[in-house]
Steps between C-alpha positions, in 0.01 A plus 500: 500500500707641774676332783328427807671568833414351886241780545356415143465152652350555836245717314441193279451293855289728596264522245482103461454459910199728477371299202541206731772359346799409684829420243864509577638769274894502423664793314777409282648755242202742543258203357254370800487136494208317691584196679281214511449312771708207602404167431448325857769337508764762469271683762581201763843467366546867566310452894737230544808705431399813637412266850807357499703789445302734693554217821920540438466932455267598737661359837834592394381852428668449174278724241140479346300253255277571277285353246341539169311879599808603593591797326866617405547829274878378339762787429393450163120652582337131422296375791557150549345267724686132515321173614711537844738754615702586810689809585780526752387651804727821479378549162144560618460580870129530493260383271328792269190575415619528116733338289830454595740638307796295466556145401437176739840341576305194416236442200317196421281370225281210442409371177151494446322311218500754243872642533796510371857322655685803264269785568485402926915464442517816290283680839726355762783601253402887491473481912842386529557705263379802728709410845290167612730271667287178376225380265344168556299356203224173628388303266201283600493295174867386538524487866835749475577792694798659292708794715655839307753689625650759322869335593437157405297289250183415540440190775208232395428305827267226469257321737817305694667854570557730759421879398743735739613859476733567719570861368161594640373205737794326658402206663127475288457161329212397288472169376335561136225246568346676765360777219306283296107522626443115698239263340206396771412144487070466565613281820631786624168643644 
């Protein structure tokens, strides 16, 4: 079978939109993966992130955030699409009505029901990997929120903790409780 490129892939999109379906596609190695949908939590876990991040970036003028349709075509040639991502804003001075092509400065993943720790660490891996300055893997089912940076090893923060990154946000602070979705009491209403 021969390798699929980005065009290959949008031609896939295509033909699947038309059809009525509407799946998140990622190429990796020529090979196009569908992506299924999030399980609802990691969907609010990735609002809550996004909302918090996107309150720090946006005032500031800092750079752009993203989420899960996001599309970034890697110097590799895979198109990847993380959970949450954020490029610097002299990376990407106006938004495009493509794929970027470069690599987010940041990439995060959330762990979903059916994956992997290895294959989401492997993924943030290959980013660094390819010039992103972090990788942040959330896991729901732990309640951890573990940091890679090319420099250092990994950081596993847990509910009690502060996540900072002061090589892209200085001054940002999330308390790790704040990502997990709240739980509504029926007095509530």
């Amino acid at each position: 079978m021969p390798l699929m490129t980005v065009k290959d892939l949008e031609q896939v999109e295509s033909t699947l939109a038309e059809a009525g379906l509407d799946y998140q596609l990622e190429l990796e190695n020529g090979i196009i993966h569908i992506v299924e949908p999030s399980d609802l939590i990691c969907s609010e876990i990735g609002v809550i992130f996004s909302r918090l991040l996107g309150n720090w970036v946006y005032p500031r003028r800092l750079g752009r955030v993203f989420d899960s349709a996001g599309g970034f075509i890697m110097p590799d040639s895979n198109l990847k699409a993380p959970d949450v991502s954020f490029v610097r804003a002299g990376r990407l001075k106006k938004s495009v009505r493509y794929f970027a092509e470069l690599v987010p400065d940041l990439v995060v993943e959330i762990k979903s029901q059916s994956d992997r720790v290895k294959s989401l660490e492997t993924k943030i891996r290959k980013f660094l990997e390819l010039g992103a300055e972090v990788g942040i893997l959330i896991d729901p089912d732990e309640l951890t929120v573990t940091v890679y940076s090319s420099a250092d090893e990994p950081l596993v923060l847990e509910n009690e903790d502060i996540l900072t990154l002061p090589e892209l946000f200085p001054g940002w602070e999330l308390p790790i409780s704040e990502l997990w979705p709240p739980v509504f009491n029926d007095n509530e209403f």
